[in-house]
N, C-alpha and C positions, 0 to 999 in steps of 0.2 A: 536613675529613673528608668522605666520599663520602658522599652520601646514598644509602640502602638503596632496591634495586627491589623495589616489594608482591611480594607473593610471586602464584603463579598461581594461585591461588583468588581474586584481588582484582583480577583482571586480563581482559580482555577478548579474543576471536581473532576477528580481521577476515577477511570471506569475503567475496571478489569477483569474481562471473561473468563472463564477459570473452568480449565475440564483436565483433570486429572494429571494435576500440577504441585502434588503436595513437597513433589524435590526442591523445584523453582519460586512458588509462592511469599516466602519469607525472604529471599534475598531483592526480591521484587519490590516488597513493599517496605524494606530497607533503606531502598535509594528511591521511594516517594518519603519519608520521612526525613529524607536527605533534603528534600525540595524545601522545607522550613514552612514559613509563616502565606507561601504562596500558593498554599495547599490548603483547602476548605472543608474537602470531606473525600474519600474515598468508597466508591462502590465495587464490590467484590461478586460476579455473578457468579454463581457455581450453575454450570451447565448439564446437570445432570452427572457427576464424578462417581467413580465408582472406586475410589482410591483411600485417601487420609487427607484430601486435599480442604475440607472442612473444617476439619482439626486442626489442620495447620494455619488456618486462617487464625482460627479462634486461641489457638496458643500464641502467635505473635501479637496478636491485639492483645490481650490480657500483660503479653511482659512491656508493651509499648501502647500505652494508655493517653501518651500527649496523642498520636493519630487519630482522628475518629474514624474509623472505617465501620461501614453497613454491608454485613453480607446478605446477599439476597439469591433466591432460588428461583428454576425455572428449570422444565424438562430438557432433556438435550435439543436445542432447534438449531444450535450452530452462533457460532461467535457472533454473528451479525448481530441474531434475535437476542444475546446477551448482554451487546451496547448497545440497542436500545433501548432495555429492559427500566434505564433510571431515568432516559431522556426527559420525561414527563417531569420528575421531581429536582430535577438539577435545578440549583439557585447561584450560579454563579454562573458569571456568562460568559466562560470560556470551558471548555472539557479538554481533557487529558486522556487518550486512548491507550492503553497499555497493555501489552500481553504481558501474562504471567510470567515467561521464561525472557523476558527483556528487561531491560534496566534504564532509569533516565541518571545520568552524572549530575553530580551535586548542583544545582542554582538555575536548572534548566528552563523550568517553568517561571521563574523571575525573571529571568534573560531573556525570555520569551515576550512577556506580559509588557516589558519597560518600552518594548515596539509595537505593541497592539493595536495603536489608533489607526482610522481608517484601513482595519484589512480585516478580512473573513474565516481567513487558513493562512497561518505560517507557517513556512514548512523549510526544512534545511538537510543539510547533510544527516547522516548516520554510521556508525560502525558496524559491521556486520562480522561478528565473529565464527570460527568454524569450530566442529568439535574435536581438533585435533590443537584449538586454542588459535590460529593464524587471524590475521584480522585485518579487513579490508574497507576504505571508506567509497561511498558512494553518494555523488555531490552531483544534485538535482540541479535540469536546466532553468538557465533563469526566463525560457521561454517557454511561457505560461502552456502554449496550444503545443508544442513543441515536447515538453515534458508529457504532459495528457499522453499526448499517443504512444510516444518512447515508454511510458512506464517511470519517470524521471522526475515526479513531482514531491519527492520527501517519500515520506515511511509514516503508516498508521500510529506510529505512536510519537517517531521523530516530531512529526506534524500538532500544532496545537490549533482549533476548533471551536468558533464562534457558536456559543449554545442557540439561539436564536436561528443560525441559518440552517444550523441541522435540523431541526423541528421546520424549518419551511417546507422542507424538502422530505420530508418523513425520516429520517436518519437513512442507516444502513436498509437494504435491498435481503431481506432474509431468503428470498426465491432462487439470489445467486449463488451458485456453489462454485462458483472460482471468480477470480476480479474487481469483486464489493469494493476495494479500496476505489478504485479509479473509475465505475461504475457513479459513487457517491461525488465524487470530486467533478465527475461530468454535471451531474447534476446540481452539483453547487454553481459549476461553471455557468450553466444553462440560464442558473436562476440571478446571475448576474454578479454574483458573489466574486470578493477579492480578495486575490491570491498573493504574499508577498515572499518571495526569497529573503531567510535570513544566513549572516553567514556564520552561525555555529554547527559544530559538530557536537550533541550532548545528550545522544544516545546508543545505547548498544543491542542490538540484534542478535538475540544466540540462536544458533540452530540448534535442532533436536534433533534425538535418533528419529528415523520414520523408516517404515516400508518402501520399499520402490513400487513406484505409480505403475498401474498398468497400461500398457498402448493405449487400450481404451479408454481409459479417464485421461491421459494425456492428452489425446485428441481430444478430446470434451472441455478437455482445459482450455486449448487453444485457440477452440469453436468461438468461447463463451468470449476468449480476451479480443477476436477480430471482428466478433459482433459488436461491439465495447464501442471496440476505432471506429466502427464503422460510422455508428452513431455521434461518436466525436467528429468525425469528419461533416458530416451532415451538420452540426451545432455550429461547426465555425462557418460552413456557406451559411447558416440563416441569418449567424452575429453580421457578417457581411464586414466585418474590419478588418484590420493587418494580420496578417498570417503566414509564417513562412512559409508556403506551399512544398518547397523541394527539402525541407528539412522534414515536415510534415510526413511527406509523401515517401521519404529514405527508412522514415519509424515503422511507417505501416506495412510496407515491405519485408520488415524483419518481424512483423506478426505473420503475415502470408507464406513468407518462407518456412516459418514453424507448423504453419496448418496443412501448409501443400502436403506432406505426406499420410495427411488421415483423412482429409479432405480434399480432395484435388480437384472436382468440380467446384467446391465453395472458394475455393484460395482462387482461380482461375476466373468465377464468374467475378468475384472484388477485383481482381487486379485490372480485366477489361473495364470495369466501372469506373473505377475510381484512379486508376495506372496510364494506364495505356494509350489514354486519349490526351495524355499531355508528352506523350514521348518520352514516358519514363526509363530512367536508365539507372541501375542501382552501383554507386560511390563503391569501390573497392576499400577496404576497412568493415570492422567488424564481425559480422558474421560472412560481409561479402568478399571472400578474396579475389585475388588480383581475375584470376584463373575463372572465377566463378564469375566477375563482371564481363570477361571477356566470351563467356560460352554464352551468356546471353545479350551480348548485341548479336550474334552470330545466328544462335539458332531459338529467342526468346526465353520467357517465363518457362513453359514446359518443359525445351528442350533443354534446357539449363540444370534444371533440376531432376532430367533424364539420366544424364551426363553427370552429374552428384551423386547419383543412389549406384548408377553402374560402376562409379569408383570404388564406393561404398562396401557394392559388395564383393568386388575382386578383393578388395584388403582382408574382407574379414572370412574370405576361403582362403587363404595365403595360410601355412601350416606356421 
């Protein structure tokens, strides 16, 4: 006897933006066909590709016809505007975020869906592979406000997504050009939405060749990610519940520390706002060493990171 397909309330719709991805494409929608019977429909954006990457679509649909996938078009506006291009038409009440050049391992969205009740975002580990093949896993805090500001709350596609809450909140933010992931997740947070840690690992992350950023979009990068905290910080004074303040307050530091050198009035006026007035002192670990916690009880914020760039550049006139 045939085993019965869940019905589409128990089932999940895979969206995947797609800009000139005709290498990645196919092995992508591979391992959503690996997902089986917990897969509903598949939307495929093409973002304005100037490649084979619609061909490719359309030759792997044709040899794999159990999948339904719908490819759909739309000017290049950027991956945001491309998930949410089906938001509207989605009929199952969970979404599936996927980049082209990433992968979900077999039964992921089943393993997912079997814990759905009462939560809004699930979200778990990932593997984050390099292109030299090495591969690293990355295991999100199980503290909700905690992860927000660290950057530590799952992966866009790691992550599975209540259709309903995303239409609360208008889905992705197409305005932002760095940060959308945890921009959106703020505003789920905002909107009261629940978050649960699960504990698989059952995705992989590839990196792609890219260009090196330039100074200046890296500062814009990091403008956009402390303006983010900022506003996460602001959400949890208004929530007015449990918060680890000094865990909190350790994350947002390693945003500021990243902005100080493009921005050093903006990293400066945040750290007096939000820093300073509680006698903040930055934990030696991570980006903080021993050497660098110690230059700033001594001679603060500024001088600390005086005292870093003047290393900096002795090293790098060293023959």
């Amino acid at each position: 006897m045939a085993m019965a397909h869940p019905s589409i309330r128990d089932r999940a719709t895979v969206i995947i933006p797609c800009f000139n991805v005709a290498e990645y494409v196919g092995e992508c929608l591979a391992s959503v066909l690996e997902q089986g019977a917990a897969v509903h429909a598949v939307h495929c954006v093409d973002n304005g590709s100037s490649d084979g990457t619609i061909q490719a679509i359309d030759a792997w649909s044709r040899a794999n016809p159990g999948l339904r996938v719908i490819t759909e078009h739309e000017p290049r506006r950027g991956a945001s505007s491309a998930r949410n291009h089906p938001l509207p038409r989605v009929e199952t009440e969970w979404v599936q975020f996927l980049d082209a050049d990433d992968l979900l391992l077999p039964g992921k969205i089943a393993a997912q869906l079997a814990t759905a009740a009462d939560a809004d975002v699930l979200y778990e580990s990932a593997v984050y592979r390099s292109l030299d093949g090495s591969e690293r896993m990355k295991v999100p805090d199980a503290d909700v406000e905690v992860g927000l500001v660290a950057g530590n709350l799952g992966n866009t596609c790691a992550n599975l997504w209540r259709t309903e809450a995303l239409r609360a909140v208008s889905g992705w933010d197409p305005g932002l050009a760095s940060s959308q992931e945890y921009d959106l997740m703020l505003r789920l947070y905002e909107a009261g939405c629940r978050f649960r840690r699960l504990g698989g690992c059952r995705t992989v992350v590839r990196e792609r060749p890219s260009g090196r950023i330039s100074q200046g979009a890296e500062g814009r990068l990091w403008k956009v990610l402390v303006q983010v905290q900022e506003r996460m910080l602001e959400a949890f004074v208004r929530r007015q519940g449990t918060v680890d303040w000094p865990r909190v307050r350790q994350a947002f530091f390693g945003g500021l520390r990243m902005l100080y050198p493009h921005d050093r009035d903006l990293a400066l006026r945040l750290y007096r706002r939000w820093l300073e007035p509680h006698g903040f002192v930055p934990e030696a670990g991570g980006a903080s060493t021993r050497a660098y916690a110690a230059a700033f009880r001594l001679l603060g914020f500024a001088g600390a990171e005086t005292v870093k760039a003047l290393i900096a550049g002795s090293r790098s006139s060293q023959p």
